[in-house]
VODREN-703857 format. One record per atom (N, C-alpha, C): residue number from 1; residue in one letter; atom name; x negated, z negated, y negated. Coordinates in nm, 2 decimals. Atoms other than C-alpha are relative to their C-alpha. Layout:
<sites>
SITE pami pator roba     xx     zz     yy
SITE  NUM     A   CA      X      Z      Y
...
</sites>
This chain:
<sites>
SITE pami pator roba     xx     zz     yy
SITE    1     X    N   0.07   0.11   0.05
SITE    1     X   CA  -0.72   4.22   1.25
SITE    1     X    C   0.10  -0.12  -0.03
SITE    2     X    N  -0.11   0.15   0.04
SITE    2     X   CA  -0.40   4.01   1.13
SITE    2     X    C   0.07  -0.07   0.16
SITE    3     X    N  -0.06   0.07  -0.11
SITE    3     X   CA  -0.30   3.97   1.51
SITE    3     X    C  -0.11  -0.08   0.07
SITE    4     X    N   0.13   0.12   0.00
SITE    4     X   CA  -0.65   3.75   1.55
SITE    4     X    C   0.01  -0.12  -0.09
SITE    5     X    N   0.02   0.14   0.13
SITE    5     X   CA  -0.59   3.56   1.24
SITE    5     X    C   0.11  -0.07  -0.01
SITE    6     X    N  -0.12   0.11   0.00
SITE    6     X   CA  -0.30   3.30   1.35
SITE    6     X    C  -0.07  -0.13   0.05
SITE    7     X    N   0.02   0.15   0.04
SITE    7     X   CA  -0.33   2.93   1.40
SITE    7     X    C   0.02   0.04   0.22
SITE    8     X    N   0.01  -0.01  -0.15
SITE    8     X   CA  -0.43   2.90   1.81
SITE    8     X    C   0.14  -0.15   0.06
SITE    9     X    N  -0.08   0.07   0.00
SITE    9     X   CA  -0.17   2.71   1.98
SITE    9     X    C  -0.09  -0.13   0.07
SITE   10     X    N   0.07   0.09  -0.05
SITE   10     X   CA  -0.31   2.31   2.09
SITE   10     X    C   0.04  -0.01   0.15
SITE   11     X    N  -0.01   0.03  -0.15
SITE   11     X   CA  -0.41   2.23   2.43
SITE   11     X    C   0.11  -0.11   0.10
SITE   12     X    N  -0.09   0.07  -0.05
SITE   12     X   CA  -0.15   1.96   2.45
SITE   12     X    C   0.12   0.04   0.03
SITE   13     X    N  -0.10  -0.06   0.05
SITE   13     X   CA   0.10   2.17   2.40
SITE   13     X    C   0.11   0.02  -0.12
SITE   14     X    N  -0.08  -0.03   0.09
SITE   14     X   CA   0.37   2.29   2.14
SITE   14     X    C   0.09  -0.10  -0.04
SITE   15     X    N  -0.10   0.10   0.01
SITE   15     X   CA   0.55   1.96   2.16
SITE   15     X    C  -0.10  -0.11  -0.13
SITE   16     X    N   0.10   0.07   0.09
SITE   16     X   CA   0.24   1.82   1.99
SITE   16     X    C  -0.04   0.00  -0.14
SITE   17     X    N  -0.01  -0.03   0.13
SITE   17     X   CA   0.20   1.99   1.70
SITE   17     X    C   0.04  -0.06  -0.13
SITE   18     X    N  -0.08   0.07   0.10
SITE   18     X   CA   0.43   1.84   1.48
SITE   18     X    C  -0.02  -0.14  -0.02
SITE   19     X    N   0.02   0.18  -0.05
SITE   19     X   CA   0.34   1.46   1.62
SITE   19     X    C  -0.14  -0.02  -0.06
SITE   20     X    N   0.14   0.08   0.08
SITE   20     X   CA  -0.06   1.53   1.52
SITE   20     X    C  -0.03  -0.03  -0.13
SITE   21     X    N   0.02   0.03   0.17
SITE   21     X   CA  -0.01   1.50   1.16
SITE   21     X    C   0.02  -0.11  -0.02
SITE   22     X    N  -0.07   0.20   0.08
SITE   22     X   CA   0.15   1.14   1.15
SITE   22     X    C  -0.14  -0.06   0.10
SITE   23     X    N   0.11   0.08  -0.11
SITE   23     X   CA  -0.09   1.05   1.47
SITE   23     X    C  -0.13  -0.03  -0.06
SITE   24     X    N   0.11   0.01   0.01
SITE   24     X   CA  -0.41   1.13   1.41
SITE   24     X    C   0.00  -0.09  -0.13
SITE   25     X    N   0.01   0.08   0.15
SITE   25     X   CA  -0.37   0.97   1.02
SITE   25     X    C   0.02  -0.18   0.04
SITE   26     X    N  -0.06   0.11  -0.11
SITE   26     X   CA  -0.19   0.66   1.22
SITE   26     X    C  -0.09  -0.07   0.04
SITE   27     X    N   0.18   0.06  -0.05
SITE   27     X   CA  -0.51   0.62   1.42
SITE   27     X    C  -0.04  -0.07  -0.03
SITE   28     X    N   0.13  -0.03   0.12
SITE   28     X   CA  -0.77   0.64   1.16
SITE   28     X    C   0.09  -0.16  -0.05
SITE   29     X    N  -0.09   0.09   0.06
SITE   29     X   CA  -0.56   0.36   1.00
SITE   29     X    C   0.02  -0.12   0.06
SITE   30     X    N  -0.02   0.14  -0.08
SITE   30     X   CA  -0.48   0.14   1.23
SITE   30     X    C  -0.17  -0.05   0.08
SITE   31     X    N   0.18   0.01  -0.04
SITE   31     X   CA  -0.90   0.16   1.40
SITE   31     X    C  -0.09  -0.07  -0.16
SITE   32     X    N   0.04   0.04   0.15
SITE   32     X   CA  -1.02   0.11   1.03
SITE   32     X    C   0.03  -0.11  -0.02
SITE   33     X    N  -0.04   0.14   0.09
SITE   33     X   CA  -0.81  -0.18   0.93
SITE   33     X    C  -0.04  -0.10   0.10
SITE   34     X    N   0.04   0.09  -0.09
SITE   34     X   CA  -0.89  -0.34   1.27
SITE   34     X    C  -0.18  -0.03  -0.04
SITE   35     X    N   0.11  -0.01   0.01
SITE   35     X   CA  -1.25  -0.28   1.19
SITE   35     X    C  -0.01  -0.08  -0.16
SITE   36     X    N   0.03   0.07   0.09
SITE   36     X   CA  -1.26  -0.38   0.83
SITE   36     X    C   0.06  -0.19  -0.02
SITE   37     X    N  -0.04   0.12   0.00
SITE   37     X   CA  -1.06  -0.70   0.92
SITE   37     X    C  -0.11  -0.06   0.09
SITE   38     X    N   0.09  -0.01  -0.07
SITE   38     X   CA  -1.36  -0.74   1.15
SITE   38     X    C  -0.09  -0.09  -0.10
SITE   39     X    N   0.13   0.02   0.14
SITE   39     X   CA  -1.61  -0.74   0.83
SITE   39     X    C   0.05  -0.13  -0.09
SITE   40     X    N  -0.01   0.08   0.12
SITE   40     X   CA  -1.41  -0.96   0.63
SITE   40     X    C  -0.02  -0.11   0.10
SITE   41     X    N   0.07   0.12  -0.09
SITE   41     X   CA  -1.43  -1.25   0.91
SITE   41     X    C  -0.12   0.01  -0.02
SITE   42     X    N   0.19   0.01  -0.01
SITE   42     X   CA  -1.82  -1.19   0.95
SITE   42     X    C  -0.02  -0.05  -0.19
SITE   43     X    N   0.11   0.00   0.14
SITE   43     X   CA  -1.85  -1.20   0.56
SITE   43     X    C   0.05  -0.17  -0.05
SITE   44     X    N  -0.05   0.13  -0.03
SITE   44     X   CA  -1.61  -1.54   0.59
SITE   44     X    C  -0.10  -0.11   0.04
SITE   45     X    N   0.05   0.10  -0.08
SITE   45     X   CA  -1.81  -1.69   0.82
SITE   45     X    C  -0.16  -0.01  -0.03
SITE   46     X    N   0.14   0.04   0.09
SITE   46     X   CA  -2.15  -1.60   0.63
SITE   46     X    C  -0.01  -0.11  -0.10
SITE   47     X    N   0.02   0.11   0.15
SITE   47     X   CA  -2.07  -1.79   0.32
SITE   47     X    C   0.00  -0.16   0.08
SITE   48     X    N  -0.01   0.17  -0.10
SITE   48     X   CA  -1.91  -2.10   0.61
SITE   48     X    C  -0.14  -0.06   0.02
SITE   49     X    N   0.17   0.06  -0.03
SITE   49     X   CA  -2.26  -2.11   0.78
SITE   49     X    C  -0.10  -0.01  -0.14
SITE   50     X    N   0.08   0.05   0.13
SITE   50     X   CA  -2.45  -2.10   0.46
SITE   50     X    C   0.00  -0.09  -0.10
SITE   51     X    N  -0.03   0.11   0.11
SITE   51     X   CA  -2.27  -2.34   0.31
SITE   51     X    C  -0.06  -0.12  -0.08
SITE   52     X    N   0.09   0.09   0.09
SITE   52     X   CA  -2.56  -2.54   0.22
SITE   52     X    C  -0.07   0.02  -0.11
SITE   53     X    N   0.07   0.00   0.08
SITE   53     X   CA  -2.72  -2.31   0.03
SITE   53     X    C   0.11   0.01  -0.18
SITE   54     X    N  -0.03  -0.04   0.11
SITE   54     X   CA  -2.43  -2.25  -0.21
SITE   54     X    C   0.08  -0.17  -0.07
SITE   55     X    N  -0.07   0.16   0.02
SITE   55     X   CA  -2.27  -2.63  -0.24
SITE   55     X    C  -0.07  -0.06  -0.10
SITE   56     X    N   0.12   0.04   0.14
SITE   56     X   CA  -2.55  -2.74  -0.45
SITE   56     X    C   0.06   0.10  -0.13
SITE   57     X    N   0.00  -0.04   0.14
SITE   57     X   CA  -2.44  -2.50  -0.72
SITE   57     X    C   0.14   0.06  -0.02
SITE   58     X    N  -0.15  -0.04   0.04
SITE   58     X   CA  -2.07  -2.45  -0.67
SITE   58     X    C   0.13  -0.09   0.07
SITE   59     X    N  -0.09   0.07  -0.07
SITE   59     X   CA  -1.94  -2.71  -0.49
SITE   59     X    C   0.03   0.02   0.15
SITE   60     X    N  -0.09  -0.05  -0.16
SITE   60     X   CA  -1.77  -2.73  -0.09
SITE   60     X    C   0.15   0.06  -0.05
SITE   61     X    N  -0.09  -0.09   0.06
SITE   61     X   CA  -1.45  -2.61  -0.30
SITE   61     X    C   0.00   0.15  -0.05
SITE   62     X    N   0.02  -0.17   0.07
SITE   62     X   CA  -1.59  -2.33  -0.48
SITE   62     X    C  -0.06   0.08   0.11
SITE   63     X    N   0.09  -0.08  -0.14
SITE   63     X   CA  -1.81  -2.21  -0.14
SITE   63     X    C   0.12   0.03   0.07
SITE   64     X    N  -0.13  -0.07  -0.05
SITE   64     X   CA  -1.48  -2.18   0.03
SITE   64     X    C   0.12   0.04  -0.09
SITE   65     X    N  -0.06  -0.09   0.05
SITE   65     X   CA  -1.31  -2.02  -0.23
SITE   65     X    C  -0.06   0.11  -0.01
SITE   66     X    N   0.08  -0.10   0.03
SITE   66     X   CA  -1.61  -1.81  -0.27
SITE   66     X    C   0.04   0.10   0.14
SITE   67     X    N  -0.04  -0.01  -0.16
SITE   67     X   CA  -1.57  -1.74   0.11
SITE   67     X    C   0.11   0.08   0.05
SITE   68     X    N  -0.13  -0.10  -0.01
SITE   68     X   CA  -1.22  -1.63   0.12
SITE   68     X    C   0.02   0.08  -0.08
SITE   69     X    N  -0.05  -0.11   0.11
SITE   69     X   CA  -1.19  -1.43  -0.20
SITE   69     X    C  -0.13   0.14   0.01
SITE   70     X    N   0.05  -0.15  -0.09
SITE   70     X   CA  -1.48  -1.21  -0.08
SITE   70     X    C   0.02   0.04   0.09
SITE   71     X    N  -0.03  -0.09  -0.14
SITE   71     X   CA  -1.38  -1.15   0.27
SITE   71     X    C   0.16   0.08  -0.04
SITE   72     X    N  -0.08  -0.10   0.04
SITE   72     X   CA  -1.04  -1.03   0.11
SITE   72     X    C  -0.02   0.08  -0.11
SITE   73     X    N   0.08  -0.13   0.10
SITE   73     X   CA  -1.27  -0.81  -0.18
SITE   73     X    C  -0.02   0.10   0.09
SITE   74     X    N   0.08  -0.08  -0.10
SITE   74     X   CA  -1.45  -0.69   0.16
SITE   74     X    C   0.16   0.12   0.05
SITE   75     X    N  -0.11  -0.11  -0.10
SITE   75     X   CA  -1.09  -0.55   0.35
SITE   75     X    C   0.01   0.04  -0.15
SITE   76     X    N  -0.01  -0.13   0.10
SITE   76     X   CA  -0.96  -0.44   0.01
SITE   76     X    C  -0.05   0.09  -0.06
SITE   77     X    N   0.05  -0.12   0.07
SITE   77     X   CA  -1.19  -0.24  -0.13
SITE   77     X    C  -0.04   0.08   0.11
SITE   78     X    N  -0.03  -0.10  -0.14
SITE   78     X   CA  -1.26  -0.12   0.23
SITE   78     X    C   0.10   0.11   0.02
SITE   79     X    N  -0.18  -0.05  -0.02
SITE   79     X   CA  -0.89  -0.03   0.30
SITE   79     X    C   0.03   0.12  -0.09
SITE   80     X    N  -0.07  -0.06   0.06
SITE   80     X   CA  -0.85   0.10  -0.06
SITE   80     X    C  -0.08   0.17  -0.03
SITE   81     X    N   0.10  -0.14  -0.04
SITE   81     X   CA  -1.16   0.37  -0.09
SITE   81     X    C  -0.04   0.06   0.11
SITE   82     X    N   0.04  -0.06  -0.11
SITE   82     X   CA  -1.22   0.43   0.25
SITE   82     X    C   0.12   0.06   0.09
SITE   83     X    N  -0.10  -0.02  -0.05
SITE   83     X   CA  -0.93   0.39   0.48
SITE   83     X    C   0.08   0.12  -0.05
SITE   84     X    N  -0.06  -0.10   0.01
SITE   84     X   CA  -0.66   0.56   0.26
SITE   84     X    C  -0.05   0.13  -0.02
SITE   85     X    N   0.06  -0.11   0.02
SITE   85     X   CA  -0.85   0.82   0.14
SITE   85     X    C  -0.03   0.07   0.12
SITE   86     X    N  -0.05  -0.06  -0.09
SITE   86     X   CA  -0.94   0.91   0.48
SITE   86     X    C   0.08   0.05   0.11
SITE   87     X    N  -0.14  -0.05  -0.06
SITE   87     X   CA  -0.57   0.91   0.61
SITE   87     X    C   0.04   0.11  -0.05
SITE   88     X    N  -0.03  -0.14   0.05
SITE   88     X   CA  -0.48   1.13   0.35
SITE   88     X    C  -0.08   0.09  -0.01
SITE   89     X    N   0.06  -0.10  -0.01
SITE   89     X   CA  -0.73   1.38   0.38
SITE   89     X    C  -0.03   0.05   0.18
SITE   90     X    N  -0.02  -0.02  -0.10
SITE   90     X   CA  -0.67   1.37   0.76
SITE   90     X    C   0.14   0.09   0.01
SITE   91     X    N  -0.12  -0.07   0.02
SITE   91     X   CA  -0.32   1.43   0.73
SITE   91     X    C   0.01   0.17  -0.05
SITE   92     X    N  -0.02  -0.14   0.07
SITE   92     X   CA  -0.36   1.72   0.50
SITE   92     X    C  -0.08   0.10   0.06
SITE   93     X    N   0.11  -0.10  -0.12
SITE   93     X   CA  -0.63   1.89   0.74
SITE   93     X    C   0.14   0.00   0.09
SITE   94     X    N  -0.13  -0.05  -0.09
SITE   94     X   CA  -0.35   1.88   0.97
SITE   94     X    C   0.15   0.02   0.00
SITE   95     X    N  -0.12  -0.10   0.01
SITE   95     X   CA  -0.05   1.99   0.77
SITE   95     X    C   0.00   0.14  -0.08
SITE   96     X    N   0.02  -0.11   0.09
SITE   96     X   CA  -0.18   2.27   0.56
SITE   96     X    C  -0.07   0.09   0.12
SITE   97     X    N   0.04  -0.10  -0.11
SITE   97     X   CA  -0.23   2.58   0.83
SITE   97     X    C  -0.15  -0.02   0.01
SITE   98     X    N   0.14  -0.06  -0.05
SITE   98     X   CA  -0.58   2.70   0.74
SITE   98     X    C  -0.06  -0.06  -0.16
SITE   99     X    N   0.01   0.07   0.10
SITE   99     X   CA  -0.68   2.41   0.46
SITE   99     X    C  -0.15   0.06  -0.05
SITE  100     X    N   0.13  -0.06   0.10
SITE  100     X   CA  -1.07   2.53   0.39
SITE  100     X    C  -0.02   0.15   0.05
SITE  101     X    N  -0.01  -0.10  -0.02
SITE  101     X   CA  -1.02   2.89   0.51
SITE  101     X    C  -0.18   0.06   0.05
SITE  102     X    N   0.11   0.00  -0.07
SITE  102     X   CA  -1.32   2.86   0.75
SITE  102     X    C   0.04   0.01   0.13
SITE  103     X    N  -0.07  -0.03  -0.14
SITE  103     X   CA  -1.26   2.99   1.13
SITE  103     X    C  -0.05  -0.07   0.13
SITE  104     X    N   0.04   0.10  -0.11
SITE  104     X   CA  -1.44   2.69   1.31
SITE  104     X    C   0.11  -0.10  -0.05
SITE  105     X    N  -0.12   0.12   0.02
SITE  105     X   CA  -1.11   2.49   1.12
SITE  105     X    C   0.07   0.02   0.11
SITE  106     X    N  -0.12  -0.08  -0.08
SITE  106     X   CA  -0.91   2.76   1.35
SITE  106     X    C  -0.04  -0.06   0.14
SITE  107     X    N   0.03   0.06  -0.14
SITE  107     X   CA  -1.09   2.63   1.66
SITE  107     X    C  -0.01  -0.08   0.06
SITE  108     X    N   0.03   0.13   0.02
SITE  108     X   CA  -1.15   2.29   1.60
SITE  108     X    C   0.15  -0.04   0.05
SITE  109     X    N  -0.09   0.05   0.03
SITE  109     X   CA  -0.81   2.25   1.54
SITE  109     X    C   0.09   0.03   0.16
SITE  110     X    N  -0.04  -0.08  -0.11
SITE  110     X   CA  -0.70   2.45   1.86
SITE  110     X    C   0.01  -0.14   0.14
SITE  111     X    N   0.05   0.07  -0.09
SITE  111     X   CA  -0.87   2.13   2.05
SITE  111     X    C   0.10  -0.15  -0.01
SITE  112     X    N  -0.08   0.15   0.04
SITE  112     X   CA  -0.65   1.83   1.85
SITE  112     X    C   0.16   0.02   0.00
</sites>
């Protein structure tokens, strides 16, 4: 039974192993930040086009302050709850052998 229960080796091979823990987290990270820098433009460019309705009650100063300090609320709180969190819980799926001691992790993992 214990010669069933080892860590399958990945299909990329043995050179790989060691490289998917920085990688796959790497990724996730770099896709994400591209993505939430994405959102904060769109949410930029909401307040710009709108700018009529908020001028009347905050000024063309305060609408484009309004404007930039939420599209960088939008990436940071993005980045800081989503992003990191799941880097590091990527990572740790891929340095801890057999992290929820479930045997679809063992096969799953066989594949990355």
């Amino acid at each position: 039974m214990k010669e069933n229960n080892k860590q399958l080796i990945s299909i990329f091979g043995k050179w790989w192993e060691p490289i998917r823990k920085w990688f796959y987290p790497t990724w996730l990270l770099y896709e994400l930040s591209v993505r939430f820098y994405d959102y904060a433009v769109d949410v930029h460019n909401y307040f710009i086009e709108k700018q009529g309705y908020f001028v009347s009650y905050i000024g063309e100063i305060g609408t484009q302050t309004l404007a930039v300090f939420c599209s960088i609320a939008t990436f940071v709180i993005c980045t800081a709850f989503l992003t990191v969190s799941a880097c590091f819980i990527l990572y740790k799926f891929f340095k801890i052998k057999n992290l929820t001691d479930v045997k679809f992790e063992e096969k799953i993992k066989k594949y990355f």
